[in-house]
C-alpha positions in Angstrom: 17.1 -38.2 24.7 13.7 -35.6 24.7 13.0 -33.3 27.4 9.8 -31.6 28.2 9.8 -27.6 29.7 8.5 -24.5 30.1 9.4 -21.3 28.4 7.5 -17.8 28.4 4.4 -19.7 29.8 4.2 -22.5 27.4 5.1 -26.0 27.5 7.7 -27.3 24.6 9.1 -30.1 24.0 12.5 -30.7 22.0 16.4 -33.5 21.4 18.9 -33.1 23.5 21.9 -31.8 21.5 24.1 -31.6 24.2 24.2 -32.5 28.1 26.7 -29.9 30.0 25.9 -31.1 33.3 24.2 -27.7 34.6 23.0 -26.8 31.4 21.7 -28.3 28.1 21.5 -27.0 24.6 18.0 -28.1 23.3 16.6 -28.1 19.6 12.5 -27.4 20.0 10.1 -29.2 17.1 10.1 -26.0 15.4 14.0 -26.2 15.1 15.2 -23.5 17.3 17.8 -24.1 19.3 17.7 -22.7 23.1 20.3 -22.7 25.9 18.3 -24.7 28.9 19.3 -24.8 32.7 18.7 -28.1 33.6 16.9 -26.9 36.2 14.1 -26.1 34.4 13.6 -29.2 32.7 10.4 -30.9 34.0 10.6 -34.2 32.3 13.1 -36.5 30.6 12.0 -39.3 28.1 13.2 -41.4 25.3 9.9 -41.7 23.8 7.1 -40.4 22.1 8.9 -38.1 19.5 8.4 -34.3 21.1 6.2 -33.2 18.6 4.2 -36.4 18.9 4.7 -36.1 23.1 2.6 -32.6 22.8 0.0 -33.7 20.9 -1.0 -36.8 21.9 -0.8 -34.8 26.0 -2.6 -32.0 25.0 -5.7 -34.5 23.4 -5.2 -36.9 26.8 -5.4 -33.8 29.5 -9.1 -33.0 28.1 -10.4 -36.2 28.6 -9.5 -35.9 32.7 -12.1 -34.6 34.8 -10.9 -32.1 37.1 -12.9 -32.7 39.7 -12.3 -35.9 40.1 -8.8 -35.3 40.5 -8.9 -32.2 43.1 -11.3 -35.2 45.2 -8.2 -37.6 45.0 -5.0 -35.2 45.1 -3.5 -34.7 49.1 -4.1 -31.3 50.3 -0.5 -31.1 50.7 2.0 -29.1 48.1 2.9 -32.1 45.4 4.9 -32.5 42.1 2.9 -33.2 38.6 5.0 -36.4 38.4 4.6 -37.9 42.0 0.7 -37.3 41.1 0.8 -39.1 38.0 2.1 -41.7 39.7 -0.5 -42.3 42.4 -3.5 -41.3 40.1 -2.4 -44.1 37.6 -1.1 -46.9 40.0 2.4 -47.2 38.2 5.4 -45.1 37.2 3.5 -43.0 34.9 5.0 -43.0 31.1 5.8 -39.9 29.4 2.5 -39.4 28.2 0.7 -40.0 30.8 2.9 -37.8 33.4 2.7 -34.9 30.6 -1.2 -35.1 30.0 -1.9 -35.0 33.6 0.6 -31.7 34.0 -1.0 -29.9 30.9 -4.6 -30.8 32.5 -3.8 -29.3 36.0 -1.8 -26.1 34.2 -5.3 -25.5 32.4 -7.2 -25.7 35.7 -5.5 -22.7 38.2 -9.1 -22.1 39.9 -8.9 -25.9 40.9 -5.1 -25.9 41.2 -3.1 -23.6 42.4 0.6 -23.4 40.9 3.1 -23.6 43.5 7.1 -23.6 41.5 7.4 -25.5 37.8 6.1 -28.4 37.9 4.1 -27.9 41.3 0.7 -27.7 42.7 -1.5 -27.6 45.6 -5.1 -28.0 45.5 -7.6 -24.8 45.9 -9.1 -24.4 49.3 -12.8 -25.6 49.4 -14.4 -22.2 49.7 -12.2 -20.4 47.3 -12.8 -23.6 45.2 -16.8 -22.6 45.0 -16.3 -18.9 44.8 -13.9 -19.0 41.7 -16.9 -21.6 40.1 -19.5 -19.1 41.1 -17.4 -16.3 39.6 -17.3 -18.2 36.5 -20.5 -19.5 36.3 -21.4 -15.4 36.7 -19.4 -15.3 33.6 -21.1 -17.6 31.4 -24.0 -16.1 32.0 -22.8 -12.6 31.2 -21.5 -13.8 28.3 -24.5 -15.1 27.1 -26.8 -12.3 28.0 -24.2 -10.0 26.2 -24.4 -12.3 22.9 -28.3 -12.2 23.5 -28.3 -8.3 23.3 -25.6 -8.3 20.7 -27.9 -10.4 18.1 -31.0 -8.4 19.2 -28.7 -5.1 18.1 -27.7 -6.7 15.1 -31.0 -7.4 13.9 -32.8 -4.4 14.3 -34.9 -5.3 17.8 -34.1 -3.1 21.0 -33.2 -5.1 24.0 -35.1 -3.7 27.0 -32.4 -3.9 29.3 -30.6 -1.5 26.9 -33.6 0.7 26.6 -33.6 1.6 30.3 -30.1 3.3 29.7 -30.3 5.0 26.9 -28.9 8.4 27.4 -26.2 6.7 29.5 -25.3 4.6 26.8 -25.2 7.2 24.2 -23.8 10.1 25.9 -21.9 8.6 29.0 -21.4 5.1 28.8 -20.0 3.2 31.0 -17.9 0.4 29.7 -18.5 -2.0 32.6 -21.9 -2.6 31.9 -23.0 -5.3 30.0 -25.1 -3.6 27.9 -22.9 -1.0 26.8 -20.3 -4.5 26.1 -23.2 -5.8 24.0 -23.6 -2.1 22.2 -19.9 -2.0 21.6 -19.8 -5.3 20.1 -23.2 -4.7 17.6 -21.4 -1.7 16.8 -18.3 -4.0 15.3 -20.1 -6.2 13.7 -22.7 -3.9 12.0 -20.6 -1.2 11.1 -22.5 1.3 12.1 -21.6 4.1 15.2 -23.9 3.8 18.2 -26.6 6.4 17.4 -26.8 5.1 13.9 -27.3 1.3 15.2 -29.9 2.9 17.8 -31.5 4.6 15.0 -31.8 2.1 13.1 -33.5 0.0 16.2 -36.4 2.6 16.4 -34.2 3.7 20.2 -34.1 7.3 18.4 -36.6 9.1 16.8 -33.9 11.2 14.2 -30.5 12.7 14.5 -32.4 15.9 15.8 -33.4 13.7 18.9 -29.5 12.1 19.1 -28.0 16.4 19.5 -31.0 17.5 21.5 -31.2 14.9 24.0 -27.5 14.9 24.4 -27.9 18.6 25.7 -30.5 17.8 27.9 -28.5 15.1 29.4 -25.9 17.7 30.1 -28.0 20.6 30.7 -30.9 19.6 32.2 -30.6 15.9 34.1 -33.8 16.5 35.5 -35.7 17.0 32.0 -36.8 21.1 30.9 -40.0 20.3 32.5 -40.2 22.8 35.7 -40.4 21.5 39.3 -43.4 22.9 41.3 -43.4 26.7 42.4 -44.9 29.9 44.0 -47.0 31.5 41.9 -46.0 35.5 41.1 -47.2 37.9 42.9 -49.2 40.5 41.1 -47.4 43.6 41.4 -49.8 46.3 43.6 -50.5 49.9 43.9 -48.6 50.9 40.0 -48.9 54.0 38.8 -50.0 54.1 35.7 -47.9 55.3 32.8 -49.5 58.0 30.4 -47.9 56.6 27.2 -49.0 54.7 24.3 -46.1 52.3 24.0 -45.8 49.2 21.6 -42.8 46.6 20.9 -40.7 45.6 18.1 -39.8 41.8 17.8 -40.0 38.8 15.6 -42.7 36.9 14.8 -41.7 33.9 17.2 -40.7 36.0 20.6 -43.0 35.1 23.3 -40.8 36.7 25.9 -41.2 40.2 24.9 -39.0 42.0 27.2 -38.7 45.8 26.1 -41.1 48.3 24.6 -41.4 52.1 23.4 -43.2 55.2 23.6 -43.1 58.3 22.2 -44.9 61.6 23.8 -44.6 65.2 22.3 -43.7 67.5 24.7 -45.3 70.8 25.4 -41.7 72.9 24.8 -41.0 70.9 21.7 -39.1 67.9 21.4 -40.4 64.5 22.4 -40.2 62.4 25.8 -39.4 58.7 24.7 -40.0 55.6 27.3 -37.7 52.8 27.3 -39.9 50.5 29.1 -38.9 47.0 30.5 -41.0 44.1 31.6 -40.8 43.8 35.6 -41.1 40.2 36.6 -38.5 41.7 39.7 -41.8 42.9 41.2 -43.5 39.0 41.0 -41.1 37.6 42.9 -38.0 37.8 45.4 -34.8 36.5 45.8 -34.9 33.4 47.4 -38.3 32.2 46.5 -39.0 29.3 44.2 -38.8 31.1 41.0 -35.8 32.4 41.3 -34.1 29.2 41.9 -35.7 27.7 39.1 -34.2 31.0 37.2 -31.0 30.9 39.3 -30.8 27.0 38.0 -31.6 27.9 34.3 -29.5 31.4 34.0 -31.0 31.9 30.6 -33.5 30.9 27.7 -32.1 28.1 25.4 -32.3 29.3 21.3 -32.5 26.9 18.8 -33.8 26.7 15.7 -37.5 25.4 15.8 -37.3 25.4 19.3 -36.4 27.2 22.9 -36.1 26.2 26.6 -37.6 29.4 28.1 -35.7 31.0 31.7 -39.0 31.3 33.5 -42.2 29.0 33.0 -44.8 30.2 30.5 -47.6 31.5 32.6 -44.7 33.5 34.9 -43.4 34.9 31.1 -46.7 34.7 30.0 -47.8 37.3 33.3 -45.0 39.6 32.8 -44.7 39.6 28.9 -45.3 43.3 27.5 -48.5 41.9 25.6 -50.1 44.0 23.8 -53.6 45.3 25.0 -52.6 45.0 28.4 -50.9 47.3 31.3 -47.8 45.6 32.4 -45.3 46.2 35.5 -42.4 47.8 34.4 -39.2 49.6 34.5 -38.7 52.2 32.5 -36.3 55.0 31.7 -37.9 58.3 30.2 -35.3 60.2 27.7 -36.7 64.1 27.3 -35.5 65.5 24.0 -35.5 68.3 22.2 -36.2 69.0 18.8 -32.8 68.5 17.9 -32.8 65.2 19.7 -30.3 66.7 22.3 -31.5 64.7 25.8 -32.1 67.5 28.1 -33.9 65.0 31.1 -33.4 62.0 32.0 -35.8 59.5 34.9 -36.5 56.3 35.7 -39.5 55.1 37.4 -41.3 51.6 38.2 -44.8 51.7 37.3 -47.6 49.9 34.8 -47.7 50.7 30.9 -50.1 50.1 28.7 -49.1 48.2 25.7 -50.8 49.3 22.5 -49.0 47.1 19.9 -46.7 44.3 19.4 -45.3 45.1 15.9 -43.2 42.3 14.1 -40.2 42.6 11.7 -42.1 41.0 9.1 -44.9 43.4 8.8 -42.6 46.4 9.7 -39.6 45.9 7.5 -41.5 46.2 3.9 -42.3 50.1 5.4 -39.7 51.3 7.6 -36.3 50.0 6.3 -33.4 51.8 4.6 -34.8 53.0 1.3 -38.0 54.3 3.0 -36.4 56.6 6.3 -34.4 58.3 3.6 -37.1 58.8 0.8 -40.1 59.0 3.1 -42.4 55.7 2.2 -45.6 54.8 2.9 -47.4 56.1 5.3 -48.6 54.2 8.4 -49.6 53.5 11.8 -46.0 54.1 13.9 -44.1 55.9 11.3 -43.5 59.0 13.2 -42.8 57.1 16.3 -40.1 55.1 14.6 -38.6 57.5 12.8 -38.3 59.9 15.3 -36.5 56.6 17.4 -34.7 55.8 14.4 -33.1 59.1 14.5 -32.5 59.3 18.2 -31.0 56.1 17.6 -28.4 57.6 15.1 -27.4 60.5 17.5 -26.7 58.0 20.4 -24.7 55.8 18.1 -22.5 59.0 17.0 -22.3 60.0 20.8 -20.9 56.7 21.5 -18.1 57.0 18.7 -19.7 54.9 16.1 -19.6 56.1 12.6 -22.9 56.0 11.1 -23.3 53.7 7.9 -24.9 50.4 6.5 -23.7 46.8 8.0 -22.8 44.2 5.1 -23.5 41.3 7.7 -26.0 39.1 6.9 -28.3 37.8 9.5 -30.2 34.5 9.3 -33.4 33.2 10.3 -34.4 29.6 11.2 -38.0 28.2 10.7 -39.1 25.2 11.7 -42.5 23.6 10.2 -42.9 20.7 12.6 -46.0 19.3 11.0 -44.1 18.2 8.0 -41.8 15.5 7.8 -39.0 14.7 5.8 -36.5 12.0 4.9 -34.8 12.7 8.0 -37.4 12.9 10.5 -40.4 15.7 11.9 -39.4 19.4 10.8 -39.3 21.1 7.6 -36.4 23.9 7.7 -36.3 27.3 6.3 -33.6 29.8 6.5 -34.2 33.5 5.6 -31.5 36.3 5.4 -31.7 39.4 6.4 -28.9 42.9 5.8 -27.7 43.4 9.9 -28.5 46.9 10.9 -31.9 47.8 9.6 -33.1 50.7 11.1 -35.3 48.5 13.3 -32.2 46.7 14.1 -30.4 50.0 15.0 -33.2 51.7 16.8 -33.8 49.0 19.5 -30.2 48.3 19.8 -29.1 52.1 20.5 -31.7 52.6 22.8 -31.3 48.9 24.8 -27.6 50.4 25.2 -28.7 53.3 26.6 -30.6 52.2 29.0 -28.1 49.4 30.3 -25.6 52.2 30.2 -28.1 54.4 31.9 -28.9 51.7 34.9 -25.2 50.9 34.9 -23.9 54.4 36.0 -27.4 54.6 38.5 -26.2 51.7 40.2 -22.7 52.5 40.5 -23.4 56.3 41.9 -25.4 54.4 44.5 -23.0 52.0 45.3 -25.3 49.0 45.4 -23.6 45.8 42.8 -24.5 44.8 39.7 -23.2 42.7 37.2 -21.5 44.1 34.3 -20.1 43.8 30.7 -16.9 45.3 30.7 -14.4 45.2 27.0 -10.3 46.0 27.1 -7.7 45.3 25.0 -10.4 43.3 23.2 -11.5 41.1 26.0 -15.4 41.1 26.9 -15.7 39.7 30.7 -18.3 40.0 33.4 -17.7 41.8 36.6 -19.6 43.2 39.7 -18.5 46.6 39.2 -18.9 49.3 36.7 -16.3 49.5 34.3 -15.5 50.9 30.4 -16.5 48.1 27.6 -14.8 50.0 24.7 -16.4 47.6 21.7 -19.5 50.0 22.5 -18.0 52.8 23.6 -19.8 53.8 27.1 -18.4 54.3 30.6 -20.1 51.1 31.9 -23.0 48.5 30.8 -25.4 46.3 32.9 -27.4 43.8 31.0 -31.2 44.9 32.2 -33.0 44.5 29.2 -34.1 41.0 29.2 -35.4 39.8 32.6 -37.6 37.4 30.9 -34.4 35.7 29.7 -31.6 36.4 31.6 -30.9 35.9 35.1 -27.8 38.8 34.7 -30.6 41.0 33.7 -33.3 39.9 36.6 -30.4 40.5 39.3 -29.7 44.0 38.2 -33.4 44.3 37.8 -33.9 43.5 41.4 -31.3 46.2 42.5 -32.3 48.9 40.2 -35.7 48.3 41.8 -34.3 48.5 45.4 -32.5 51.9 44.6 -35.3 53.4 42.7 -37.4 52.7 46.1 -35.1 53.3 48.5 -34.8 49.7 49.8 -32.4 47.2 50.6 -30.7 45.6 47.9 -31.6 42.0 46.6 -27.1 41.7 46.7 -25.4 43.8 49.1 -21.6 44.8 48.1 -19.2 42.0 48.2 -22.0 39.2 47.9 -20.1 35.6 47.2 -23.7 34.8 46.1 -23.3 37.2 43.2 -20.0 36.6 42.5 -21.2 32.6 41.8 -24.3 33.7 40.0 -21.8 36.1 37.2 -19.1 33.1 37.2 -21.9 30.4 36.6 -24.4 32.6 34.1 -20.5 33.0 31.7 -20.1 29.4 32.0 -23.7 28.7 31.4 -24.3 31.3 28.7 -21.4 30.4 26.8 -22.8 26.3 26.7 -25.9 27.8 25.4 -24.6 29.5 23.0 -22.6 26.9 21.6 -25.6 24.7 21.4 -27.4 27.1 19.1 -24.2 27.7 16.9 -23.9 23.3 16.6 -28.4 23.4 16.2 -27.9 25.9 13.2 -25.3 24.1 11.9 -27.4 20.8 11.9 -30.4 22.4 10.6 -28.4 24.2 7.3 -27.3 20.4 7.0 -30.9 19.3 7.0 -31.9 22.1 4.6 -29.0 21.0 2.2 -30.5 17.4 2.1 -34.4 19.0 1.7 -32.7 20.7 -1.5 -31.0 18.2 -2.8 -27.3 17.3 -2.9 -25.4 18.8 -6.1 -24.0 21.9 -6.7 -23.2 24.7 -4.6 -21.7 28.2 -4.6 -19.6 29.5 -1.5 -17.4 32.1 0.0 -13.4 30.8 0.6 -12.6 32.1 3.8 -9.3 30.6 4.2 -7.2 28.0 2.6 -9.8 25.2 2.0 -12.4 26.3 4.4 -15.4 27.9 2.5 -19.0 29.2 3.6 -22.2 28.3 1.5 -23.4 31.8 -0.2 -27.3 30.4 1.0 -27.0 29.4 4.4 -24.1 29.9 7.0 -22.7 26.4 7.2 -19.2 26.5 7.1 -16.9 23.4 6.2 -13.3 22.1 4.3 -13.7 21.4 1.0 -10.1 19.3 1.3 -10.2 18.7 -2.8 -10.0 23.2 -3.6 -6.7 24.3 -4.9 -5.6 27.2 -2.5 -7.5 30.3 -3.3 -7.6 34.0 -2.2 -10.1 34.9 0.6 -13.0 36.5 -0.5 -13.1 34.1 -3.8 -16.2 32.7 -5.1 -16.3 29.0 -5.8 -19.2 26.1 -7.3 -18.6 23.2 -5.3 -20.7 19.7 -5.8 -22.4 18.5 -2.7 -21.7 14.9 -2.4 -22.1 13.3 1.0 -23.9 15.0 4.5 -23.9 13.3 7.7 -26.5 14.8 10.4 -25.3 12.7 13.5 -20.9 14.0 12.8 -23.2 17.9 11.0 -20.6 17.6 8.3 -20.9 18.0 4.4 -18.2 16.4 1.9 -17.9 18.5 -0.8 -16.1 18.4 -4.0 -14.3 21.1 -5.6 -15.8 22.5 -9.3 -14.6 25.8 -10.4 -13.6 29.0 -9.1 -16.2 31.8 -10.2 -14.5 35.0 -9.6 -11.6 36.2 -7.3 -12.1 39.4 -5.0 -11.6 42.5 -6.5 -8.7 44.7 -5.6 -9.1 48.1 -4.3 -9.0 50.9 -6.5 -6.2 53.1 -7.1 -8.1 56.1 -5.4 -8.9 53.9 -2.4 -5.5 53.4 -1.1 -3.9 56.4 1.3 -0.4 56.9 1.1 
């Protein structure tokens, strides 16, 4: 005797072995032997075989049309066999009764399962919905295939196109195009932006990491929404100064400038003087939410998302051969560079030069302030700034002496193009703390220090750097930062580029004047503008950091994979000795810090910025100090 039932959602069929009334012990066609409740048996036969039962159902059940029989079934809760037995005219055989229950387990939108062995047709409407619903299937099946062979092959689908940036930076997984993505991701082997790449979706990698910050950054695109135009700033006194800036060759936003005027006692009276764009336009206005929006310039390498729009940067920039509003903070002192006076005063200055590193450098750098040089244009003028500069860095409690940081520089030539895509990389170094460097540093801290303490004594907010216990944070009220060593420092250098600095720019204009601040004490609109500009400035700035790192990628590929030399830092983690990409080199043997190492270049990736690298040699090891250099 056979018996056909159900277990864990399939039907099996199997010999009795024994009959104990309630319960039977059953061996399947694949020889296991199961403990069965009788209950649960759904039919009882003496022949087909089992194993011949199942098969012979299985190829029978696709043969009936379900239609057909949800027209001819009762709309009344029936058993499989009952059915079987009207549908064929005659107590249905094993077969038969089995083929019909496997064909209406297959079919739950057209019948609904009601105990083992039980049914009841679906309701007419929820009959067509279900079909509609799969019909809407099929269809989205297909169009997913559809996009999926398109991927595969190299062609965009449009309906993919239109989504792009969602699809690469935010997909969402119910779409069907991001299903279809997925899937030609699987069968090509290749990540999204490489498959999109490959489909002409992306220009290069450079587009994949830029774009992505746009996405985040800037939904809207870094093109600027309509505004106000600036006001020209009226009724300026005009400075009596010859003043001039130092900066790069690629700064456009040329936020601070200097003068230096011999006094009729001796000494000299030096002007810190700082672009104004405060005076073009209020709080409130158009500008300033697009600069409230922005909260800074975006750096990159080849490239930069400016604060303000170019003709507002462009009428506020210190150019040179120009008078332009700004703020600046006069410094008398004596021959001894001792600063005996000190004023601020918002006016116009005439802007004589706009010197760059790369013409300066060769004639004012270390060698030449200590063994005098060539002679040229500003060479008084910067040296007697150079050495203010090394009195107010002593004042401040910082010893006096040469950096060994390197800085680097990133180039972009965007009319060539390379393997990779549009942009031909160079990276130049530079010693940190030329006297260039030192000069405008010292005197940008003195006069954030300076407009600090001025806003503070008046008791009208600003936003400040403050350092303790190691800790740099910003805060609306003046307090120490002890990494530079001053009572207080307000960022008000950079207008052009910062909102922090434009705010305090605002209110060191309303206290030099007399009028109301732009922020009065306690202003929850400041206190958002300092917790969003952290938030901002700190996205920004990892930007840059993960640009750079591309770019020394891109420059490793311009020159060539192969060998290397680089600095261990720690354990396997080593810096190149040419450009400041740092990576694991997972093949070096544990070596000291401070070691120098060839490595061989083997693999880069510009859409992961990483760099396999295989360990060569060790070149030398860091020296240890000499006998005399230790203190006991």
């Amino acid at each position: 005797m056979f018996v056909l039932f159900e277990e864990d959602g399939a039907f099996k069929a199997g010999t009795i072995l024994a009959d104990n009334d309630a319960t039977l012990q059953v061996e399947t066609t694949h020889g296991k032997r199961v403990k069965l409740k009788r209950a649960n048996v759904l039919l009882s036969f003496r022949e087909p075989a089992p194993a011949d039962l199942l098969v012979r159902a299985e190829a029978g059940a696709e043969e009936l049309d379900l239609e057909f029989l949800w027209e001819v079934c009762g709309d009344e809760e029936f058993g499989f066999a009952e059915f079987a037995a009207d549908y064929h005219g005659h107590p249905p055989s094993a077969v038969e009764a089995a083929t019909l229950l496997l064909r209406l387990h297959s079919a739950p939108i057209w019948f609904h399962r009601k105990g083992k062995g039980r049914f009841r047709k679906a309701p007419a409407d929820i009959l067509q919905a279900a079909l509609a619903g799969l019909e809407k299937k099929k269809q989205q099946a297909a169009a997913i295939e559809h996009m999926r062979a398109e991927l595969v092959e190299g062609r965009m689908p449009p309906e993919l196109a239109a989504l792009l940036p969602q699809a690469l930076y935010r997909p969402d997984r119910n779409r069907l195009e991001i299903k279809a993505l997925e899937a030609a991701c699987v069968d090509s082997g290749l990540s999204a932006p490489r498959l999109l790449l490959k489909c002409g979706a992306l220009a290069s990698s450079y587009d994949f990491h830029y774009n992505r910050f746009l996405f985040d950054q800037f939904p809207d695109g870094p093109t600027f929404p309509a505004y106000e135009a600036p006001v020209e700033p009226a009724g300026l006194p005009r400075a009596d100064v010859v003043a001039f800036s130092i900066d790069d060759a690629s700064t456009t936003e040329i936020d601070d400038a200097f003068s230096v005027t011999p006094r009729p006692e001796g000494g000299w009276r030096i002007g810190i003087h700082i672009a104004a764009p405060a005076l073009g336009f209020a709080r409130g206005s158009s500008l300033d939410a697009i600069a409230r929006r922005r909260l800074s310039t975006v750096y990159m390498p080849g490239n930069k998302i400016t604060m303000l729009p170019d003709d507002v940067v462009y009428a506020f920039t210190l150019a040179e051969g120009r008078d332009c509003p700004a703020v600046s903070l006069y410094l008398d002192v004596t021959p001894g560079l001792a600063i005996v006076g000190e004023e601020s005063r918002v006016e116009r200055v005439p802007i004589v030069a706009n010197l760059r590193h790369h013409d300066i450098e060769p004639v004012f750098n270390d060698r030449t302030v200590l063994e005098g040089g060539p002679e040229f244009r500003w060479k008084r003028e910067l040296t007697v700034l150079w050495d203010l500069a090394t009195v107010l860095e002593a004042g401040r409690g910082k010893a006096a002496g040469n950096e060994d940081r390197i800085d680097y520089s990133f180039s972009v030539d965007w009319t060539q193009h390379t393997a990779d895509g549009a942009g031909h990389i160079s990276i130049g170094r530079r010693l940190r703390g030329s006297p260039m460097d030192k000069l405008v540093a010292e005197l940008m801290i003195h006069a954030n220090m300076t407009w600090g303490k001025l806003l503070d004594e008046a008791g009208v907010p600003g936003l400040y750097r403050a350092q303790g216990g190691g800790k740099v944070r910003m805060t609306t009220v003046a307090a120490p930062h002890e990494g530079l060593g001053v009572d207080c420092y307000a960022w008000s250098s950079s207008p052009l580029r910062r909102y922090v600095d434009l705010v305090n720019q605002w209110q060191i204009i309303s206290v030099l004047r007399g009028d109301e601040p732009a922020f009065a004490p306690r202003s929850a609109e400041l206190m958002a503008a300092l917790r969003d500009f952290e938030l901002t400035y700190a996205e920004y700035a990892e930007f840059q950091r993960q640009m750079e790192r591309y770019w020394c990628v891109r420059w490793l590929r311009q020159h060539g994979l192969g060998p290397v030399e680089a600095t261990v830092l720690r354990e396997n983690v080593v810096r190149l000795t040419q450009v400041p990409l740092v990576f694991k080199v997972p093949s070096m043997p544990l070596q000291m810090p401070g070691s120098q190492v060839r490595l061989n270049v083997e693999h880069t990736d510009l859409f992961d910025v990483d760099v396999e690298a295989r360990f060569v040699q060790i070149l030398s090891e860091p020296q240890a100090p000499a006998e005399s250099d230790y203190v006991g």
